[in-house]
Jmol script that loads the backbone (N, CA, C; Angstrom):
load data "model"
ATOM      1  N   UNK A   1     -31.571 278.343 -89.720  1.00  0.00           N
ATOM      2  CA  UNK A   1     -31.615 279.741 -90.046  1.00  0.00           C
ATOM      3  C   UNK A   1     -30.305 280.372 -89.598  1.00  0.00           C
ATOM      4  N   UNK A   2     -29.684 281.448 -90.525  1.00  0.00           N
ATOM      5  CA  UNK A   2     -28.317 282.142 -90.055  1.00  0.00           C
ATOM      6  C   UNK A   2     -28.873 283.409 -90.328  1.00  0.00           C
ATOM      7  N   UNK A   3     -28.438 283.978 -88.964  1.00  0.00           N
ATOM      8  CA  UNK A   3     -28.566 285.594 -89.344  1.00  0.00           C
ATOM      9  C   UNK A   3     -27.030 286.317 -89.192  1.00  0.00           C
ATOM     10  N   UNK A   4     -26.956 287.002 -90.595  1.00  0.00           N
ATOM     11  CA  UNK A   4     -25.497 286.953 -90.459  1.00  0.00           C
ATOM     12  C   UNK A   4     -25.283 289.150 -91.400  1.00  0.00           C
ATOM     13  N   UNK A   5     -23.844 289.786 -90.811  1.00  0.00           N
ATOM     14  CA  UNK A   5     -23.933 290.828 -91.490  1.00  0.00           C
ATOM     15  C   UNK A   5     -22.984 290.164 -92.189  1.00  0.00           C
ATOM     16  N   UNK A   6     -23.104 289.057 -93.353  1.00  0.00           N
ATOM     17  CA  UNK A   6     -22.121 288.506 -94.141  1.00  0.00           C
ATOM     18  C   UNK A   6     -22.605 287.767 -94.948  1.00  0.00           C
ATOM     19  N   UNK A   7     -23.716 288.036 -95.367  1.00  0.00           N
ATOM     20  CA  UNK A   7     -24.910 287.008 -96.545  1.00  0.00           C
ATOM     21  C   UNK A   7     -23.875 286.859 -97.462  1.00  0.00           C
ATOM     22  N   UNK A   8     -22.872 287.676 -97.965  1.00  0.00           N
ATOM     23  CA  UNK A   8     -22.344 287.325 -99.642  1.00  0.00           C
ATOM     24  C   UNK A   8     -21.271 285.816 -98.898  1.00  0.00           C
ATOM     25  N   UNK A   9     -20.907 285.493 -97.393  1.00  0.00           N
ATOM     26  CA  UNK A   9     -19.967 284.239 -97.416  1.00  0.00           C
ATOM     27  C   UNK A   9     -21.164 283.309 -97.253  1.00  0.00           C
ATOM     28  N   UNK A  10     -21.956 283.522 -96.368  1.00  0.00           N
ATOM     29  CA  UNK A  10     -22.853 282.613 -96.169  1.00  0.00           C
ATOM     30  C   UNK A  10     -23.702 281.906 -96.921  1.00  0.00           C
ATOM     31  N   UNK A  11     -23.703 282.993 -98.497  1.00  0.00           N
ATOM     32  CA  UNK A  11     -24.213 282.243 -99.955  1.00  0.00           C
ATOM     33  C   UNK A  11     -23.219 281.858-100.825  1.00  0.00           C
ATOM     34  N   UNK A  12     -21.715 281.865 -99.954  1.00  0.00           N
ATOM     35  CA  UNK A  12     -20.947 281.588-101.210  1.00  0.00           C
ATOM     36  C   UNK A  12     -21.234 280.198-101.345  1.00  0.00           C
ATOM     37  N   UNK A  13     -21.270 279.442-102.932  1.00  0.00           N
ATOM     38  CA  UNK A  13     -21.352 278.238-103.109  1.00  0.00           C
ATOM     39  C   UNK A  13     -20.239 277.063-102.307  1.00  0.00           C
ATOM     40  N   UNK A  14     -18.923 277.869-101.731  1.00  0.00           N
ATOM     41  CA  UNK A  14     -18.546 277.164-101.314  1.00  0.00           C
ATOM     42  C   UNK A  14     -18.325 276.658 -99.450  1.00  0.00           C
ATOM     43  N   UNK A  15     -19.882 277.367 -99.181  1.00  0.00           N
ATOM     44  CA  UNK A  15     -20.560 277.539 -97.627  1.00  0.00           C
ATOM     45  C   UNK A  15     -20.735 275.988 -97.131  1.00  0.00           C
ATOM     46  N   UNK A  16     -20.393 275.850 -95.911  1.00  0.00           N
ATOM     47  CA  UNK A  16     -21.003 274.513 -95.556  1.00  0.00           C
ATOM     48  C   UNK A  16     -22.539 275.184 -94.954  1.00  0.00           C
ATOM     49  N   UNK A  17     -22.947 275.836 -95.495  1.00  0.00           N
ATOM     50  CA  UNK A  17     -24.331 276.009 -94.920  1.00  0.00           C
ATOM     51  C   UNK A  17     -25.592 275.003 -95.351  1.00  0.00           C
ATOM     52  N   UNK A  18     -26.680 274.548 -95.133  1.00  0.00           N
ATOM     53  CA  UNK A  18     -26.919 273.911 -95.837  1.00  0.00           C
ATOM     54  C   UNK A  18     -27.982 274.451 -96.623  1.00  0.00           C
ATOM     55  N   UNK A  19     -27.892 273.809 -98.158  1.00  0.00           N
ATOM     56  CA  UNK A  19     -28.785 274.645 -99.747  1.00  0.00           C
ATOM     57  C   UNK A  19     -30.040 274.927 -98.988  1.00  0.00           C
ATOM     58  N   UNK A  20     -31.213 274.514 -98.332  1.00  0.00           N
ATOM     59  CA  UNK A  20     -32.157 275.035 -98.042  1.00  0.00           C
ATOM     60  C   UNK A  20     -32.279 276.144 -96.789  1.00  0.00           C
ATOM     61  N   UNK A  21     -30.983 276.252 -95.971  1.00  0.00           N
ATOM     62  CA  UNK A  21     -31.135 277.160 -94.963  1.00  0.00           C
ATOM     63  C   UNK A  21     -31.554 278.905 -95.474  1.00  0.00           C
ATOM     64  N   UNK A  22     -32.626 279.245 -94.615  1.00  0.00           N
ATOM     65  CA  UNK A  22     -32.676 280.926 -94.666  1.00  0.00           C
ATOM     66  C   UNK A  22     -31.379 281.645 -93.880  1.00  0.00           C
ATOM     67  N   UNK A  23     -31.369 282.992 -94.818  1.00  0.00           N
ATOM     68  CA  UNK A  23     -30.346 283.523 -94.292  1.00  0.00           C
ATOM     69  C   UNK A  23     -31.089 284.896 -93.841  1.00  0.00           C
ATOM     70  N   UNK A  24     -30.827 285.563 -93.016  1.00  0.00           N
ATOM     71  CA  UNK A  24     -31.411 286.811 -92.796  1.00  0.00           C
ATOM     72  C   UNK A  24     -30.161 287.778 -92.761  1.00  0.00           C
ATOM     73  N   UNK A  25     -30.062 288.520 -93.492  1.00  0.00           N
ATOM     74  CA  UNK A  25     -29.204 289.656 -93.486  1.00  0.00           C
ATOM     75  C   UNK A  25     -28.885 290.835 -92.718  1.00  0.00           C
ATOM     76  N   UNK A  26     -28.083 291.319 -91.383  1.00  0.00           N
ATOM     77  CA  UNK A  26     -28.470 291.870 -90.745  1.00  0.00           C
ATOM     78  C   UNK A  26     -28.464 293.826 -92.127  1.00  0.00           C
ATOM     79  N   UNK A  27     -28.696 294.760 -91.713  1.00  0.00           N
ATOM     80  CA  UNK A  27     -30.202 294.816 -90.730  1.00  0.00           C
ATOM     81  C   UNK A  27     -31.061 293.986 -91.366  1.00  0.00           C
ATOM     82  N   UNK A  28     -32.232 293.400 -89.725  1.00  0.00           N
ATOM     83  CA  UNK A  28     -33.535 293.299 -90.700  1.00  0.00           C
ATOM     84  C   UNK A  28     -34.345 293.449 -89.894  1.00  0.00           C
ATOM     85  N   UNK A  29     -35.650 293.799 -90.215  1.00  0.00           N
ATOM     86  CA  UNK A  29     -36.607 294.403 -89.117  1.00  0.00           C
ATOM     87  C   UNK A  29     -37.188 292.687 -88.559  1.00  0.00           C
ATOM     88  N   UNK A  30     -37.544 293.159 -87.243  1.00  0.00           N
ATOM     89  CA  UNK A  30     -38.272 292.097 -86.098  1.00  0.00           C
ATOM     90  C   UNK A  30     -39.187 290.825 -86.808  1.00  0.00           C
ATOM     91  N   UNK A  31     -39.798 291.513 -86.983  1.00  0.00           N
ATOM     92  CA  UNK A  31     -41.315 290.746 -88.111  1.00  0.00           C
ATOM     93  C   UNK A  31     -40.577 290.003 -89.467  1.00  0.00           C
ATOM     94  N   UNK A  32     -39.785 290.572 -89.717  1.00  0.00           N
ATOM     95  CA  UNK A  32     -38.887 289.329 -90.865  1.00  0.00           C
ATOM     96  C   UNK A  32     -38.245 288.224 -89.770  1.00  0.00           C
ATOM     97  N   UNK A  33     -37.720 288.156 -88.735  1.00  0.00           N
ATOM     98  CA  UNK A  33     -37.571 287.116 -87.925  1.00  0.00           C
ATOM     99  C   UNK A  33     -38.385 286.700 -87.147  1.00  0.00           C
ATOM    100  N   UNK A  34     -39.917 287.018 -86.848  1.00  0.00           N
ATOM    101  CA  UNK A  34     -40.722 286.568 -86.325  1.00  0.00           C
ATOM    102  C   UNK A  34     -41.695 285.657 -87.701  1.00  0.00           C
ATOM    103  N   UNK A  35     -41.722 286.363 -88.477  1.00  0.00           N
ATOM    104  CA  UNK A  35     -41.892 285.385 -89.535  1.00  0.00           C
ATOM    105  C   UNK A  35     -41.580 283.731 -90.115  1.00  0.00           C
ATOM    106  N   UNK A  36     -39.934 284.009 -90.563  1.00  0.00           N
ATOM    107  CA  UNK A  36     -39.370 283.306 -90.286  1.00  0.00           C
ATOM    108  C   UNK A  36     -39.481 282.345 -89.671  1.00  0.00           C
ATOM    109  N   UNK A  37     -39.584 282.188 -88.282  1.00  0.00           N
ATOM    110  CA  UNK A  37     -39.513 281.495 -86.979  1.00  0.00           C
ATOM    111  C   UNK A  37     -40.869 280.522 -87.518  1.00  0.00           C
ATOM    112  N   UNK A  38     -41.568 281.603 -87.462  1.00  0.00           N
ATOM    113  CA  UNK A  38     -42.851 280.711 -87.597  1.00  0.00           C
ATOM    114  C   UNK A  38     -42.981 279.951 -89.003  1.00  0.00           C
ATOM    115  N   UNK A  39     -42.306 280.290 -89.780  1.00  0.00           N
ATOM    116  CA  UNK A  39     -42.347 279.347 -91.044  1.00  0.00           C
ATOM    117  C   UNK A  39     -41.648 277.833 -90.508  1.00  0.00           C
ATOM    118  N   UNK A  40     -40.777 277.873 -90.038  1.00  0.00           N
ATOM    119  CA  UNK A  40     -40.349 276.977 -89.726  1.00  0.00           C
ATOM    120  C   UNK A  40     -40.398 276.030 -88.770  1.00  0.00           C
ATOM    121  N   UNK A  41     -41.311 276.613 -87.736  1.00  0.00           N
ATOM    122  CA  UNK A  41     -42.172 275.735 -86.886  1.00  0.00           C
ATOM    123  C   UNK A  41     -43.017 275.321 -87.329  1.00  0.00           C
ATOM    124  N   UNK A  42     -43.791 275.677 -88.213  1.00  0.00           N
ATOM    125  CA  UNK A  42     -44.991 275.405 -89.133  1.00  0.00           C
ATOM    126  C   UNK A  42     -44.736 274.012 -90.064  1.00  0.00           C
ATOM    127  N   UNK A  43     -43.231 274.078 -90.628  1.00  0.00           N
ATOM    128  CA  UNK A  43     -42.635 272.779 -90.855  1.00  0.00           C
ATOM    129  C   UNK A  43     -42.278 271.892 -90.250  1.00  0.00           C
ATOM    130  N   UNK A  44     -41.857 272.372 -88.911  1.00  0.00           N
ATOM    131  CA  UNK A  44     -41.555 271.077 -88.110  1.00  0.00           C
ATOM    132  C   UNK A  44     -42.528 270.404 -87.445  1.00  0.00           C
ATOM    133  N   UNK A  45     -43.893 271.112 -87.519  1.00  0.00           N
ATOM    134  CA  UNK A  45     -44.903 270.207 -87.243  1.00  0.00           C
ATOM    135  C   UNK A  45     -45.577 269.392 -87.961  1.00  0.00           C
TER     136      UNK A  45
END
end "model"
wireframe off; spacefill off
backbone 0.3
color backbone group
């Protein structure tokens, strides 16, 4: 996960980010990163 106030580099196609990472855009409210979080613990189990 990247939380970044720079989503337009962090989606540029030529990002080493990797294609499935979430990006969170700053602002963003709490509960979009508590969300988040938990989506992805939810996968790693």
């Amino acid at each position: 996960m990247f939380i970044t106030g720079f989503a337009a580099v962090a989606l540029n196609p030529d990002s080493k980010a990797p294609k499935n990472a979430k990006i969170l855009s700053k602002p963003f409210h709490l509960r979009e990163l508590v969300d988040e979080v938990g989506k992805i613990l939810e996968d790693a189990a």
